[in-house]
KOLBA-10244 format. One record per atom (N, C-alpha, C): y, x, z. Coordinates in steps of 0.1 Angstrom, whole numbers, plus 5000, padded with zeros to 4 digits. Example, Ala and Ser with C-alpha at 12.3 -4.5 7.8 and 13.67 -1.06 7.14 Angstrom:
! KOLBA-10244
494351325078 495551235078 496751325078 497851285071 498951375071 500051295079 
This chain:
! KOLBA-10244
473351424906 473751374893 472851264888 473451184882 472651044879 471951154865 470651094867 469751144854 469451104842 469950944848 469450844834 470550864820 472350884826 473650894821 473351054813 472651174820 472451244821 471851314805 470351194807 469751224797 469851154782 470751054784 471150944774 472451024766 473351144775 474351174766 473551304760 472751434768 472451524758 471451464747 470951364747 469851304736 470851254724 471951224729 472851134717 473551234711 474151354717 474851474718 473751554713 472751544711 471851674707 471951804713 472151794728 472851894731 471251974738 471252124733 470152214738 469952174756 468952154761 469052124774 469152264784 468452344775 468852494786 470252564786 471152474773 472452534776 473352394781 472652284785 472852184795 472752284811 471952344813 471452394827 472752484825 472852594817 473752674821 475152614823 475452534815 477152464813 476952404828 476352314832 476852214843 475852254851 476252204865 475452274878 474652114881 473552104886 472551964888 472951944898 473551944907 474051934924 475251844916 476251884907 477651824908 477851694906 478751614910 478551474904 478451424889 478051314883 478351234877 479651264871 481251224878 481851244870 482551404866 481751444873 481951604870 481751674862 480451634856 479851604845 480151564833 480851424833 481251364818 482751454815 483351464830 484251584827 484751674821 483651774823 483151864820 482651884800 482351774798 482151784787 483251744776 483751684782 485351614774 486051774774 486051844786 486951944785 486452094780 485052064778 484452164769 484752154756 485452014752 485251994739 483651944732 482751924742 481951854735 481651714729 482751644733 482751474732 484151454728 484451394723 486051284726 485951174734 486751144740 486651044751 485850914744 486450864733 486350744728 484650744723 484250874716 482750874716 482050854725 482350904737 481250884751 482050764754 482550704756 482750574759 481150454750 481650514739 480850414728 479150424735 478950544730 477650594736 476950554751 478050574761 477750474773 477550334772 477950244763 478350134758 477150104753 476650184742 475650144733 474150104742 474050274754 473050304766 472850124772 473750094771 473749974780 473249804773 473849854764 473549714749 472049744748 471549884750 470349924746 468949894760 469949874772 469249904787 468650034787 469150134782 468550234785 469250304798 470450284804 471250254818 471750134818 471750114835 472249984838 473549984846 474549894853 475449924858 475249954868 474249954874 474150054887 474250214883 474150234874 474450414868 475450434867 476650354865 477950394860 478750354877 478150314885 479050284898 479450444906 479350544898 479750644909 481050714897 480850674886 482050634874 483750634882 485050664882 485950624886 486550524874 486950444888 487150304885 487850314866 488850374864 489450364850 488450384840 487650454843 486750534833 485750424835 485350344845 484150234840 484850124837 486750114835 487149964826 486650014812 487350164811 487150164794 485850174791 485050184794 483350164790 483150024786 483549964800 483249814801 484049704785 485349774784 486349724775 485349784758 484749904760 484349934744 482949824746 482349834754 480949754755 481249584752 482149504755 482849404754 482849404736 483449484730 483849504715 482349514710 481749634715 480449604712 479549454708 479549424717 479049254720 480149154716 480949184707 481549084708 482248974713 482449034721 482648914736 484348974739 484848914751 486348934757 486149024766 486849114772 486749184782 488549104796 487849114803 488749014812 489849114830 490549104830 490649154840 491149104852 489849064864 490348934876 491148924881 491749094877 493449104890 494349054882 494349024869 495648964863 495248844853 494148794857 493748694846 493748544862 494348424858 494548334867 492948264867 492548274881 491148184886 491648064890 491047964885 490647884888 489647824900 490547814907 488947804921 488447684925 489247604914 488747484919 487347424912 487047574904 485847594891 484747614903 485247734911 483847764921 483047674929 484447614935 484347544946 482847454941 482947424926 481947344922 480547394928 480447544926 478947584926 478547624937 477647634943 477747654959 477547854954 477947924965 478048084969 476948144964 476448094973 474548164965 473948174955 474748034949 474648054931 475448114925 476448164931 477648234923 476448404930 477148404935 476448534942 474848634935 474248514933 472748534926 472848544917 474148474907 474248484892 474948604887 475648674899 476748754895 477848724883 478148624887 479348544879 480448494883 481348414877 482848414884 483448354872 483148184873 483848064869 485548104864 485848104855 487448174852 488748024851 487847934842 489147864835 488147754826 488547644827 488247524818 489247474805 488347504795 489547394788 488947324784 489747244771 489147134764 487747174758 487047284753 486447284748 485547404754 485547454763 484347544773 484947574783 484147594789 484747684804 484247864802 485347914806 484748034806 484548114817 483548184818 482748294829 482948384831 483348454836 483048634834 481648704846 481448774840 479748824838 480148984841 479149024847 479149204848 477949224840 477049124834 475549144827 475449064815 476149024802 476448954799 474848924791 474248984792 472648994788 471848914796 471848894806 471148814816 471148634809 470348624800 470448524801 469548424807 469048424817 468448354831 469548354838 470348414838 472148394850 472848304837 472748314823 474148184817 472948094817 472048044817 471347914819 471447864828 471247914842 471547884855 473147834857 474447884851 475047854850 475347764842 475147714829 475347654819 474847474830 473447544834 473147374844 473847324847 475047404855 475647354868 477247314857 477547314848 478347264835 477747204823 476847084825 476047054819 477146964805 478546914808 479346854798 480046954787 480047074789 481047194780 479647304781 479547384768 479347494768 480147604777 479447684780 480247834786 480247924781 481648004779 482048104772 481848254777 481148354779 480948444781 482148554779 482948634793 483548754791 482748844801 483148964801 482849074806 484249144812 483149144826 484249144838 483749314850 484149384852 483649534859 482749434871 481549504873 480949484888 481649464898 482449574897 483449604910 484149474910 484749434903 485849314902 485349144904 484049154899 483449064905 482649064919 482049154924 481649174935 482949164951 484349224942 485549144951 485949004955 485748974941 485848824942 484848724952 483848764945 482648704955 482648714968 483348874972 483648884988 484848774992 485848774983 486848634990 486348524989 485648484980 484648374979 484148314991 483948384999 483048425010 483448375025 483748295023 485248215038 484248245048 484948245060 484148165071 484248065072 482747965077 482247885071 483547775083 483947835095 485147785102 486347725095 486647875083 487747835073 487447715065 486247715063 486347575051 485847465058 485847445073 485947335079 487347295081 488347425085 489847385084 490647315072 490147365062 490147295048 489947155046 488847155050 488246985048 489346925053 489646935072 490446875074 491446815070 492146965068 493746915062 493746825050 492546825042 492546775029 492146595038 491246595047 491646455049 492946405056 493646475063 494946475066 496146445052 495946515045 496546485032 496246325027 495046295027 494846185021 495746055028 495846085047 496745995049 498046015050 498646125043 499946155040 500746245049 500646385050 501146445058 502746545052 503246425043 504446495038 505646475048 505946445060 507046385065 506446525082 507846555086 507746675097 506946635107 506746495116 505846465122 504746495120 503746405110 502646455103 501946625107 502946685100 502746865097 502446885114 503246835120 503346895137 501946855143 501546715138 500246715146 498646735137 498646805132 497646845121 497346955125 496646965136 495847055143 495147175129 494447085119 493847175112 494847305104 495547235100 497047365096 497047455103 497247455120 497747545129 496747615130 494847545130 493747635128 493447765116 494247745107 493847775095 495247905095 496947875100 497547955105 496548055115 495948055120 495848135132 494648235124 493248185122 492448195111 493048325102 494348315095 495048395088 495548505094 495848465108 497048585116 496048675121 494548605126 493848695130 493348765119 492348745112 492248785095 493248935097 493948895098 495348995088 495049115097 494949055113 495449145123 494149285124 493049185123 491749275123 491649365113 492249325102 492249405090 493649535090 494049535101 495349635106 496449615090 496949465088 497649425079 499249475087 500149505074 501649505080 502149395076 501849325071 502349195058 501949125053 501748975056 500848905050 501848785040 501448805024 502048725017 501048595014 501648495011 501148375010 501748324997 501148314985 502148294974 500848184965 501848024959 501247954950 501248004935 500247984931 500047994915 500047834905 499947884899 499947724889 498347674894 497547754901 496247704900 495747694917 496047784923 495647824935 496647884946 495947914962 497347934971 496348094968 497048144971 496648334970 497448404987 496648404998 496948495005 496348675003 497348745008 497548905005 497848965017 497249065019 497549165031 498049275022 498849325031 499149465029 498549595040 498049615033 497049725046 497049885040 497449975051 498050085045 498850125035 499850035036 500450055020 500549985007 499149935007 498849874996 498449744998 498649634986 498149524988 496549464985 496149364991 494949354985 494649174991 493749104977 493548934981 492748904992 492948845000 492148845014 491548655014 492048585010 491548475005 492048394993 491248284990 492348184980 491448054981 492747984983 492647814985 493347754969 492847604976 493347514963 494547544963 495747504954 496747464958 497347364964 496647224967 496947144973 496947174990 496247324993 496247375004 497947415008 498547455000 499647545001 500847435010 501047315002 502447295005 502047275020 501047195031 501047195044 501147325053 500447415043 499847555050 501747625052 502247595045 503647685037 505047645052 504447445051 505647325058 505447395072 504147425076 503847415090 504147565092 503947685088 504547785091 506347785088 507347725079 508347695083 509047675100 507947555102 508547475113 508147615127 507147675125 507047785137 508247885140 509147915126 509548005123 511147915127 511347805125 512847715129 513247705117 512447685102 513247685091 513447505087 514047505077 514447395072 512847345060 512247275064 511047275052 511447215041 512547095042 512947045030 513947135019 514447265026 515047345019 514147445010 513847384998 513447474987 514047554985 514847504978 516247604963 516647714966 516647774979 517047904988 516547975001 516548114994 515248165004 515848165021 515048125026 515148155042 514348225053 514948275062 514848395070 514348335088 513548375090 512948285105 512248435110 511548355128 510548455134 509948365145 508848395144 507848335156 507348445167 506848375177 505748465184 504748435184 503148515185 502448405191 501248495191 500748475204 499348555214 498448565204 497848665196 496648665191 496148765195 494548725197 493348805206 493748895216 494848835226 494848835236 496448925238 496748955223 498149055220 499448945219 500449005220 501848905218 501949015206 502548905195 503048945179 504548905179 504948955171 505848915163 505948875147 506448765144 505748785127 507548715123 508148815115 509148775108 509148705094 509648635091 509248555081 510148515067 509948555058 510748495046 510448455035 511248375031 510748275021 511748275006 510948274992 511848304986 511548234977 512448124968 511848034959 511348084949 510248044939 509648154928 509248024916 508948054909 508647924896 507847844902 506647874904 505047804912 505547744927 506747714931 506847704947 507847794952 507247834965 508147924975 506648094979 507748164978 506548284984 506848314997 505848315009 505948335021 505748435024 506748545031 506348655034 506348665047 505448725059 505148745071 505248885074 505748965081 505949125085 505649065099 504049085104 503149175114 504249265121 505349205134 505549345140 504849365157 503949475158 503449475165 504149645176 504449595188 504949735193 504449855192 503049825199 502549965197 502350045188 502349985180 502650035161 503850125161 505050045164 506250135162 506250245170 505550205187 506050345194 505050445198 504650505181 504150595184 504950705184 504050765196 504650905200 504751045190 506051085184 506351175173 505351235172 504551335179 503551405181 502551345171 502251235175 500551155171 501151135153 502251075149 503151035133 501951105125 501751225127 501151315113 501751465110 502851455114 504151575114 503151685112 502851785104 502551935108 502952005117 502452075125 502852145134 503752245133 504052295122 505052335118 506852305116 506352145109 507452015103 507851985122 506652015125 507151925142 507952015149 507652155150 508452235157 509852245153 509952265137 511352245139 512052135141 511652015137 512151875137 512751845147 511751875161 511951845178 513151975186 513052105173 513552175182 515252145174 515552085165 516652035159 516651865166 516351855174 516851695182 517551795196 517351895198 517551975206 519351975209 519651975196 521251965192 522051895199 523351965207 523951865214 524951775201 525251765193 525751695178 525551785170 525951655156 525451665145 524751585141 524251555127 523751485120 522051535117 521351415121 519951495116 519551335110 519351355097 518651275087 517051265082 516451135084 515251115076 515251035063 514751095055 514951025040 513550995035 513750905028 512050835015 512350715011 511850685008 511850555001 511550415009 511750325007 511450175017 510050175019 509350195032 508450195034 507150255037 507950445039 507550575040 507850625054 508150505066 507750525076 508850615082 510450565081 511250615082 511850585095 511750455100 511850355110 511150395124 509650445118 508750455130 509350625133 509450745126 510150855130 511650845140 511950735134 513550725144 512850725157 512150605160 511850565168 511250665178 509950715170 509450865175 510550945185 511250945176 513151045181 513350995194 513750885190 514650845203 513450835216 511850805213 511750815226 511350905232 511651055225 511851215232 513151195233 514351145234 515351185238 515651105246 515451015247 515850935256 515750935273 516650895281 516750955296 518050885300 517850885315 519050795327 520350875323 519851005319 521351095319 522051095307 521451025297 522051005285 522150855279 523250825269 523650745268 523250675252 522350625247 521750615235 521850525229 522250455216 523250305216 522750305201 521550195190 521450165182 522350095173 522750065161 522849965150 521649965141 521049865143 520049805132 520149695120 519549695114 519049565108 517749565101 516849435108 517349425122 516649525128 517049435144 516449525154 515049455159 514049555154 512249495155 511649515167 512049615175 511449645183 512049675195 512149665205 512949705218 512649795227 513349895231 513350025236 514050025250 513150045262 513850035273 514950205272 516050195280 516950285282 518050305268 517850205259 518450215248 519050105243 520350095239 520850015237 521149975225 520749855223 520449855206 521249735201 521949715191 522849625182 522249605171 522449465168 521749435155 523149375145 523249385132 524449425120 524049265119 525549155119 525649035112 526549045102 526749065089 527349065076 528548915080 527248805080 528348695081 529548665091 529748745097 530748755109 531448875106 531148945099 531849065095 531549215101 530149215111 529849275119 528649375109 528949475104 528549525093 528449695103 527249775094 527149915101 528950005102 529650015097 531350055096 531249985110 531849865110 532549795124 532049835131 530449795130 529349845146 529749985153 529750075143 530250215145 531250265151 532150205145 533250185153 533650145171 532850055171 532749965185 531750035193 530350105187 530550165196 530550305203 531650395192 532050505197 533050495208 533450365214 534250335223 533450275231 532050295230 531650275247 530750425253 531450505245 531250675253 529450685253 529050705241 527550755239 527350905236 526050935241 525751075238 525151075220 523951005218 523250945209 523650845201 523850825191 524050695181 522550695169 521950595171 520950595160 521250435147 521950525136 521850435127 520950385118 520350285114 519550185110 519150265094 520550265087 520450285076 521750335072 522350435062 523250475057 523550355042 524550275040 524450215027 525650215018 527150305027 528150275022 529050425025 529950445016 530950585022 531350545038 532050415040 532750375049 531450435064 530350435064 529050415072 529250575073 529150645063 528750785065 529850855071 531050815061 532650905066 532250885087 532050735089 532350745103 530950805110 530050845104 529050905113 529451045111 530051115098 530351235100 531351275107 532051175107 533751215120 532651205135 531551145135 530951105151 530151255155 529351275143 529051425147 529751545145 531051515143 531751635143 532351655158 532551525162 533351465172 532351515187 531451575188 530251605196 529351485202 528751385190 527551325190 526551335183 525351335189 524251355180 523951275170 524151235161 523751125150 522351125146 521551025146 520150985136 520350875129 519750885117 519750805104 519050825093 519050725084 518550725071 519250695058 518150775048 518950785032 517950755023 518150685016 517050675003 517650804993 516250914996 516451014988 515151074986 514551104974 513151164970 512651264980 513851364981 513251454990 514751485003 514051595007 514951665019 516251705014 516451784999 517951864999 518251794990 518051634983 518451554975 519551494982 519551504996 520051405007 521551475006 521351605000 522951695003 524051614992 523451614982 524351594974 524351444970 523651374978 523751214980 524851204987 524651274999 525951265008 527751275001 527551424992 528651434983 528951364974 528051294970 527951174956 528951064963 528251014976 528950924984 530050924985 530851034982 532651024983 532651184996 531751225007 532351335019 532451435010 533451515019 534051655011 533051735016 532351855009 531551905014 531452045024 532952055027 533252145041 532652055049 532651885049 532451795065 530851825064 529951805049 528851725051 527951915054 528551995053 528252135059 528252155073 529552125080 529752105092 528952015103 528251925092 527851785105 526451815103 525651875092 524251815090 523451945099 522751905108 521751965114 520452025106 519451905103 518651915097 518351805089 517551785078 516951675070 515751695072 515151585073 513851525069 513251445063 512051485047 511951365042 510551385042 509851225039 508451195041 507951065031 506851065035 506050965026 504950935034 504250815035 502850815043 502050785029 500750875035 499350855025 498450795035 497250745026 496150675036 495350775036 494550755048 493750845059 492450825054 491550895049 490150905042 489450835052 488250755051 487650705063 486650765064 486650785087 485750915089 484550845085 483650715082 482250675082 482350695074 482850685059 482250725043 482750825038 483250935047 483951055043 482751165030 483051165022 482251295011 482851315003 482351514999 482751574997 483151524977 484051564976 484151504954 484851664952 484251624937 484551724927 485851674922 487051764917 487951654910 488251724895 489351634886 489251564877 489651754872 489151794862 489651954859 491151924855 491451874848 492651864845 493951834856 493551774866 494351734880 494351894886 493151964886 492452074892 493552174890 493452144876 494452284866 496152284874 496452094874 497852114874 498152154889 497052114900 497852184914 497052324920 496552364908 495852534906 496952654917 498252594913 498752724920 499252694934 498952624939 498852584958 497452584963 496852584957 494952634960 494552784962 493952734976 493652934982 492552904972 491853054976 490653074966 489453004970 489452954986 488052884985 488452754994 488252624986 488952534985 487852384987 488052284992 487452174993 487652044992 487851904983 488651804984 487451654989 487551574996 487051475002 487651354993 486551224999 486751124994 486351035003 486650915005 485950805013 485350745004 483650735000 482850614992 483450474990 483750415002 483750275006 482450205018 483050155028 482150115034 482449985045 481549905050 482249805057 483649805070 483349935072 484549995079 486049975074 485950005065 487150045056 487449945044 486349795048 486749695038 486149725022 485449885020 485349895010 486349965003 487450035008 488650065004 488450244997 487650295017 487250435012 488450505022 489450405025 490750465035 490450395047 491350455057 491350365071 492650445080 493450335080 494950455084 495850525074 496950485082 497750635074 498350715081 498850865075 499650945083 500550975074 501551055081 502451125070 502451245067 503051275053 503151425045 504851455044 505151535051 506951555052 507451715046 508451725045 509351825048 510251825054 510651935062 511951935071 512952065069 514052035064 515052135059 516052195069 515752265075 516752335088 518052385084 519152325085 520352385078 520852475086 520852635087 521252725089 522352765087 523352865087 524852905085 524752945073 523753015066 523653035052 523752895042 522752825047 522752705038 524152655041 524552635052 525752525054 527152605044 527252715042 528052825034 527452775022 526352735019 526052694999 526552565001 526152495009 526752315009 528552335011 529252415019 530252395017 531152504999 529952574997 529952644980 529952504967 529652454976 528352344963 527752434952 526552494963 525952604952 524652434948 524452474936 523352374931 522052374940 521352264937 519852214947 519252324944 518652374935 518452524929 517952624939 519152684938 519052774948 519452754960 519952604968 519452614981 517852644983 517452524974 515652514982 514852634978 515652754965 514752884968 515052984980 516852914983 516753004996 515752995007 515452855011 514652755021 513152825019 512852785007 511252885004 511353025011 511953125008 511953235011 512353245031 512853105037 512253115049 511453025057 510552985047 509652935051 509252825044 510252725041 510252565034 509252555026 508652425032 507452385025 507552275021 507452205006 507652074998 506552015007 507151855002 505951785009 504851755000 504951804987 503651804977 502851924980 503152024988 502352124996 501852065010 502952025016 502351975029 501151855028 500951765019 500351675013 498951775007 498651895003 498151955000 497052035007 497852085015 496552105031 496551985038 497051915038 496351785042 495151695037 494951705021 493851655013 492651775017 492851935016 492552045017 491852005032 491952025043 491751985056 490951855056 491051785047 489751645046 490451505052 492351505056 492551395059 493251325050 493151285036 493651245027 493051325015 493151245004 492251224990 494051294986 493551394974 494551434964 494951334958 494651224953 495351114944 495851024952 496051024965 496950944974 498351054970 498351184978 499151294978 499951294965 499751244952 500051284936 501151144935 500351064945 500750914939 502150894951 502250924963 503150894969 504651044966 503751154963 505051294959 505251304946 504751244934 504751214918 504951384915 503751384917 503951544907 504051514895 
């Protein structure tokens, strides 16, 4: 436990120190601690905020005391301490940088000063500061702006210490820069130009690798009124991975077009392309879309890389449980077996999983996608064109007349899609597919919502399966945390009696994130003769899933639970992807 935070609140608190010893244990953390006292009723939040605030105005702690703080709990310190001082409190993820402020100062002076140039106007430029006291860091700065005063805000360590990490190019990258910018100067607006500007294609590659090392699924490229802002998406989540001028963007934007076969002169409407191309020794795929937005066009890139998709069901995350019945319900010579969640809960990579345990010379296994990302030897896959009329209905149709054992559809979107996959598994084919549905027995009465009578959607459904992926704690900064009592209280009644929750620190491994990977947290609903008798009842969701409990059924906010429990995921991933 930090001692300084420690002794700053029983002194302000007047609190007896020997019934400090008894209330709180000296081993627990920091925030276990301030916790602890809010929920004793010793503090109101808003007082210990002030009081940390004051500690600081006072230097009696510094921000190195509050870095073991969670993140919300050191903005509102940082936000009362701002009010204190008079000053603005700023926030970098939604306040627009100006980078063309930094570029002024060289790294080392940004870095040394712990500061972060924001915005110019007519009448100062403003800063944001994690030390707004340092005034040896606003002199040093004020130098380097010798025509405007500088305006002082207050900005988290954390938020400036990010920044300064994108800050931070390789020194490769800002030779690619230079170039293109002297390329610009002799006019590289016309398609020729863009094609032989080597430095574009360096600065493309630069990015793909970037992305790839960083195990990115999606790399967005989007202009601002100020700057170009590339984004990875990594496990799920987004995060800034660099930022250029804007005058970087429109070459950076033209010349990825042209890889992709788009039209560059076509603004006004979004367009849809794909490239290939060898990085670190791998063949990619990067699908590409583009969508007009106020500032420009936003470039989106989806990373598809095979080995990604075909992992083997086993390796996915499945519980051993979720797995037994799941594989032993693929077992089914027809019928319908459904995976449901949301866009981007790893519904795609489960099909996939599927089909390559089932797949074989002696069986006949025939896809509709959209599209189709990945290619499956012994499977035959179709991809859905709308503009030809070639929609999941038709495809289905066409090809229950080329005599399949297996049909794997892409996605469920319409009655016309379902009616014909429920006549296909009635008809003795195995059906696989997907439903946007929260959970597993939501999918029942989605189906009946959809228009099927519910003698068919009794008759056809095998099993359901629904999932979510959370990110994977990282094994180098893995330790043990205390959590929030109040979070404690509300998943109190899924907690055996002796219990343990993990955390990843952050560390260069992990980008600083604290994660590395994801897996998934599922449920799998085995529809039995009993159940299929309530779906053809339409007994309510109710009491199917208390029947389900009583043989066994486990929510995925439990399965998510011994998975945090077990040390491979943090509780507040599990909360955030199952919304308790």
């Amino acid at each position: 436990m930090n001692p300084r935070i420690v002794q700053l609140l029983s002194q302000e608190l007047h609190i007896d120190p020997q019934l400090l010893a008894q209330n709180f244990n000296a081993s627990s953390s920091i925030k276990n601690f301030i916790y602890s006292l809010i929920n004793k009723n010793l503090i109101n939040e808003d007082k210990l905020y002030a009081i940390i605030a004051k500690g600081l105005r006072e230097g009696r702690i510094t921000n190195e005391d509050l870095a073991d703080l969670p993140i919300q709990m050191q903005e509102k310190i940082y936000k009362t301490y701002a009010k204190l001082l008079n000053i603005d409190f700023v926030d970098l993820d939604t306040i627009g940088i100006d980078i063309r402020l930094t570029n002024k100062i060289p790294l080392n002076q940004l870095k040394k000063s712990g500061v972060i140039p924001i915005k110019e106007t007519d009448l100062h430029v403003l800063v944001a500061m994690s030390d707004p006291l340092d005034i040896a860091a606003q002199d040093a700065i004020q130098r380097l702006f010798p025509k405007k005063p500088i305006k002082i805000a207050l900005a988290t360590p954390q938020q400036i210490a990010n920044y300064l990490h994108k800050l931070e190019l390789d020194e490769n990258i800002k030779e690619y820069i230079n170039e293109i910018r002297k390329d610009l100067q002799f006019g590289i607006g016309d398609k020729e130009n863009i094609e032989e500007s080597s430095a574009v294609l360096k600065l493309i590659e630069a990015i793909l690798k970037s992305s790839i090392l960083s195990r990115a699924s999606d790399i967005h490229i989007e202009p601002t009124q100020t700057n170009c802002i590339v984004r990875n998406r990594i496990d799920g989540i987004l995060s800034e991975k660099f930022i250029f001028d804007k005058d970087i963007y429109p070459p950076l934007s033209s010349r990825i077009k042209l890889l992709a076969n788009l039209d560059i002169a076509e603004k006004r409407k979004p367009q849809d392309g794909r490239f290939s191309a060898t990085i670190l020794g791998n063949e990619y795929d990067f699908r590409i879309s583009t969508l007009p937005i106020v500032t420009g066009e936003s470039l989106v890139m989806r990373i598809l890389d095979k080995s990604k998709a075909m992992i083997p069901l086993e390796h996915a995350g499945m519980s051993k449980k979720n797995f037994e019945i799941f594989t032993k319900s693929l077992k089914a010579p027809y019928g319908i077996i459904l995976v449901t969640g949301p866009t981007g809960s790893g519904k795609s990579t489960t099909l996939y999983g599927a089909l390559n345990l089932l797949r074989s010379v002696e069986k006949k296994i025939i896809t509709v996608e959209d599209p189709v990302e990945y290619q499956i030897n012994l499977v035959q896959q179709t991809q859905v064109n709308p503009k030809i009329g070639f929609t999941f209905a038709s495809a289905l149709r066409s090809i229950l007349r080329q005599d399949p054992d297996i049909i794997m559809i892409g996605e469920i979107r319409d009655e016309e899609t379902l009616r014909i996959a429920v006549q296909a598994a009635l008809t003795g084919h195995l059906v696989l597919s997907t439903l946007h549905t929260n959970d597993s027995i939501s999918a029942i009465n989605r189906m009946i919502d959809m228009g099927i009578e519910p003698y068919l959607v009794s008759g056809a459904l095998i099993a359901i399966e629904a999932q979510r992926l959370v990110r994977k704690i990282c094994p180098h900064c893995k330790k043990e945390v205390e959590l929030d009592p109040q979070l404690l209280q509300s998943i109190a009644p899924y907690l055996p009696a002796n219990y343990r929750f993990f955390e990843g620190s952050g560390c260069k491994e992990c980008d600083f994130t604290g994660y590395s990977g994801r897996e998934m947290v599922s449920e799998v609903l085995k529809v039995d003769e009993q159940i299929q008798r309530m779906i053809a009842k339409e007994r309510p969701k109710e009491e199917i899933e208390a029947y389900a409990r009583d043989k066994g059924f486990m929510t995925m906010l439990e399965d998510g639970i011994q998975k945090a429990l077990s040390g491979s995921t943090t509780i507040d991933e599990v909360l955030r992807v199952t919304r308790l």
